[in-house]
N, C-alpha and C positions, 0 to 999 in steps of 0.2 A: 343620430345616424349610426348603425352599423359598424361596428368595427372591422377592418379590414384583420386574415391574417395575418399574422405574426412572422417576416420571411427569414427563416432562420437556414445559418450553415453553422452544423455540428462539427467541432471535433473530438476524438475519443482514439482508443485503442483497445484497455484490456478489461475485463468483466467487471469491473467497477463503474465504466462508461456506459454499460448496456441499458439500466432500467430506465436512466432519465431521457437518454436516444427513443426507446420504445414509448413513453409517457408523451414526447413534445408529440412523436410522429402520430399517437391515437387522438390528440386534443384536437377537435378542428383552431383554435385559437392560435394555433401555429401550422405555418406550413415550410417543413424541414426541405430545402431545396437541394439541399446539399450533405453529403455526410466526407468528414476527412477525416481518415485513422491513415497508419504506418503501413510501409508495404508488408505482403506477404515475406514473411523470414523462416528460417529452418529452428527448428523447435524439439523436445523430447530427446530420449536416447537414441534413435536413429536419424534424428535430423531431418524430418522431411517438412519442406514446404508447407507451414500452413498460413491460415489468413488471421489478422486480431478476430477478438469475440466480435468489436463492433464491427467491423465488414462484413462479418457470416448476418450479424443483424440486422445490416443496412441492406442487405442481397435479402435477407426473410421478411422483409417489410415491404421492396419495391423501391428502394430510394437511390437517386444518383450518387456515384460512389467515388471519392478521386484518393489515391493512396499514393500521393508526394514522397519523395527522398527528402527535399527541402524546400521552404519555402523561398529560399533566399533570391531566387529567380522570376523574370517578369512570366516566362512561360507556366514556372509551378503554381504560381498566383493567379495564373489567368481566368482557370474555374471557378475562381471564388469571385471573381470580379463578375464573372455574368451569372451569379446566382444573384445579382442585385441588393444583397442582406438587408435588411433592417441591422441583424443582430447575430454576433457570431459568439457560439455556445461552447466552451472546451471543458470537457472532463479526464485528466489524465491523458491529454494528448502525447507530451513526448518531446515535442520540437516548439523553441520558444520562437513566439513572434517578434517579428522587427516594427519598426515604426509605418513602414508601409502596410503592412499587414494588417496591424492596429488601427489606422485611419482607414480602411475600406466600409464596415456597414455603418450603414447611417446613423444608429445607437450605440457605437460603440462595442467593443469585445468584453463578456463576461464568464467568471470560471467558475466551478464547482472543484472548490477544494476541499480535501477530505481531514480539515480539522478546525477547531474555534479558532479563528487568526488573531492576532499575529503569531501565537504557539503553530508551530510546527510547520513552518513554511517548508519547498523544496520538496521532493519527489519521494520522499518514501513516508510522508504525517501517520498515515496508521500505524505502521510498526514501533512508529517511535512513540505514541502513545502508551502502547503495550509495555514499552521497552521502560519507558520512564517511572511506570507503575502510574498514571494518570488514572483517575477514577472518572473520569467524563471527558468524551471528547464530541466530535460534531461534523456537521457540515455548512462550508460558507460559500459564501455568492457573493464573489467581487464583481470590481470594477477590475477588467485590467489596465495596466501597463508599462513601462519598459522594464521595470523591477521585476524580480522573482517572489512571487505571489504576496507584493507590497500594495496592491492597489484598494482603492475603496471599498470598504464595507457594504452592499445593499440587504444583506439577510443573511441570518445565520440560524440551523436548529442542533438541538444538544444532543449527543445519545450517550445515555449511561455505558460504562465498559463492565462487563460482568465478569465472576473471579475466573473462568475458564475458558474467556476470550481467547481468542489465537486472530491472527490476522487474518485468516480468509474467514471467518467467522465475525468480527469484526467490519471487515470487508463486504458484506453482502448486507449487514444493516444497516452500514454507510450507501452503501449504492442506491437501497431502497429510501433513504431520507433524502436524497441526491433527487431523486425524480420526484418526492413528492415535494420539495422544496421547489423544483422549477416550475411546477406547474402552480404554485402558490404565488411564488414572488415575479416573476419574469413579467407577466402581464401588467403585474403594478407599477413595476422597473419603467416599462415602455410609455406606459400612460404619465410618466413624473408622478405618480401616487408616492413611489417609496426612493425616495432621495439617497446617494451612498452617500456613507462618512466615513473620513478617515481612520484608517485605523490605530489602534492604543497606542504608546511610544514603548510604555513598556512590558513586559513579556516574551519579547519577539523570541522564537528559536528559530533554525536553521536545520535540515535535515537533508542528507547523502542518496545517491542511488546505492544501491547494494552490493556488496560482493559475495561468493561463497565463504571470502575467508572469515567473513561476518557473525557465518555460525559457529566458529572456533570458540569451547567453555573454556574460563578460563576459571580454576578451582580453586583458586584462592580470593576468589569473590564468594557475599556471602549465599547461600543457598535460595534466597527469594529471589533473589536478583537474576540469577540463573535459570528458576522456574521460569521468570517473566521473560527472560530470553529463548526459553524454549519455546513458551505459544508468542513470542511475538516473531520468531524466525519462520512458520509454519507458514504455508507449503514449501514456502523458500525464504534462503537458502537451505533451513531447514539448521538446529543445531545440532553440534557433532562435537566429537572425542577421537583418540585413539587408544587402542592397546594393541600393543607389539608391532606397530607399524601402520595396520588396517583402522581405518576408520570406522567411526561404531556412530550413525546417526540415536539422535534422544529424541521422539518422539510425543513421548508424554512423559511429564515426570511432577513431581512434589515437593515441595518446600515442609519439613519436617521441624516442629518447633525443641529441638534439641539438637546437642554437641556429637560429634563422636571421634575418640581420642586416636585420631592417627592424623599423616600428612595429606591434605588437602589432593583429590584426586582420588584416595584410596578407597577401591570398591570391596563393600564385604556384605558376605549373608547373613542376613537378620531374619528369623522365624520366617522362612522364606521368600522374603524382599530383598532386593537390589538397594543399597543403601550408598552415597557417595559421599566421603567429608569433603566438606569445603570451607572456606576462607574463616566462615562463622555460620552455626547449627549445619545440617544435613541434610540430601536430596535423594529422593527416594525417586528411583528409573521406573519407573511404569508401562513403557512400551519404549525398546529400540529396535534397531537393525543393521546390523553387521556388515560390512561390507559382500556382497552376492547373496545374501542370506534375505528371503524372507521378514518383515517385521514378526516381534516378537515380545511376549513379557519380560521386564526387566530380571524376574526373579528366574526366569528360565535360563535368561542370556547369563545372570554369576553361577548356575548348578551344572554351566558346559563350562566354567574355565578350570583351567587346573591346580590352582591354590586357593585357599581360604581368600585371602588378600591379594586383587590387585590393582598396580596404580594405575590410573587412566591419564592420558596427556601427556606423559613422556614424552614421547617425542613426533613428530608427522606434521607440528603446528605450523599456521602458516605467520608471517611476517606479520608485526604489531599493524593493527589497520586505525586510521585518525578517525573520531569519536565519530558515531552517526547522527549524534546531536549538539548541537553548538548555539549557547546560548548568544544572542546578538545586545 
């Protein structure tokens, strides 16, 4: 007999939610009844109104669209009750489910987390990949439930991190393993073909939502560490500096396999490079931008300052912020 399809209600929010929303919704083997992302909120330098990536996507496909403040309520729940699920789909939704929420489709609630679990639990796993210097990271397909992304194993696929990853670079080759993963495992999921298992006791990390003060260098770390915080802050919060008060976002920059004898901070011209010492070996600026300025070459931004030598991070820093990754 015919398999019926697949009655699914998606959650998602930001462009990492899109490709496997648009993959379930082209498959006839599922039929998405439902899409939930976050209300429309104010966004950009002027603030205005807009809606997640996954609403603009769930409105360019045709799909019913419900954007909750919270679940916690029988009235915000109640759309999800008469989409009837099988099977409820979350990719970087936003807002954790409760036990009622949990118990609604009749397969149960499963996630697309964006790293090999138990590494890198918690809301921000790609960055902190980057951030770690990780050389492989992934996407997995739990089981949920009441834990923060503690629940069973049903599928996982790997993807190499390449040396010039940044997170939204990262981020789009996870999203697209994200779709081609559910439409791999999800049907096996459903049929009891692919059974979850627990997951490993040991490796587990733990991982922060973000702050801007997150992109604060600190230059007495040593210069790899730095580079890998520069593509792992990217697009946001983006990492930064200051000199003379104004903030100087870094863009792109380099990890240099030598020393350079001054105090940790210090910017100086080198055969026309931007050169930064730090903790241990040296970081070459490649692209910044200056507070109201334009992005620019690093080598342009030291041939506008007005000494040979200057320090960067003096002073504008923000408050020490607790680690974005914590081992468990």
């Amino acid at each position: 007999m015919e398999r019926q399809p697949l009655r699914v209600v998606y959650f998602g929010t930001p462009d990492f939610a899109v490709p496997a929303l648009r993959a379930l919704a082209h498959d006839p083997r599922f039929d998405v009844r439902l899409v939930v992302t976050q209300p429309d909120r104010p966004a950009g330098r002027g603030r205005r109104i807009e809606a997640s990536p996954v609403a603009d996507a769930a409105r360019d496909l045709g799909l019913p669209l419900h954007q909750p403040a919270t679940l916690r309520t029988a009235e915000a729940r109640q759309p999800l009750a008469d989409a009837d699920a099988d099977l409820f789909v979350v990719a970087a939704f936003g807002l954790i489910f409760g036990k009622i929420t949990l118990a609604m489709p009749r397969l149960g609630c499963v996630n697309l987390h964006a790293s090999l679990l138990p590494q890198h639990r918690g809301a921000s796993p790609i960055l902190a990949a980057l951030l770690c210097g990780d050389e492989t990271t992934g996407v997995t397909l739990m089981r949920m439930d009441a834990g923060l992304d503690t629940g069973d194993i049903i599928a996982a696929v790997a993807e190499p991190i390449a040396p010039g990853d940044t997170t939204a670079s990262l981020t789009t080759r996870l999203a697209a393993a994200s779709a081609r993963l559910s439409l791999d495992a999800l049907p096996r999921f459903a049929a009891g073909e692919l059974p979850a298992r627990p997951q490993p006791a040991a490796g587990a990390s733990l991982t922060r939502l973000l702050t801007k003060a997150d992109g604060w260098v600190d230059w007495t770390r040593p210069a790899a560490e730095i580079a890998r915080q520069v593509r792992a802050m990217w697009p946001w919060p983006r990492a930064w500096t200051t000199r003379a008060g104004g903030s100087v976002q870094i863009h792109q920059a380099t990890a240099l396999d030598r020393d350079v004898a001054a105090v940790p901070g210090t910017l100086l011209r080198e055969g026309g490079a931007a050169v930064v010492a730090c903790g241990s070996r040296a970081l070459r600026l490649d692209v910044v931008q200056p507070a109201g300025r334009n992005p620019m070459p690093g080598a342009a931004f030291a041939a506008g300052l007005p000494s040979e030598r200057v320090v960067l991070g003096l002073d504008g820093g923000p408050e020490p912020q607790p680690p974005i990754v914590v081992d468990l």
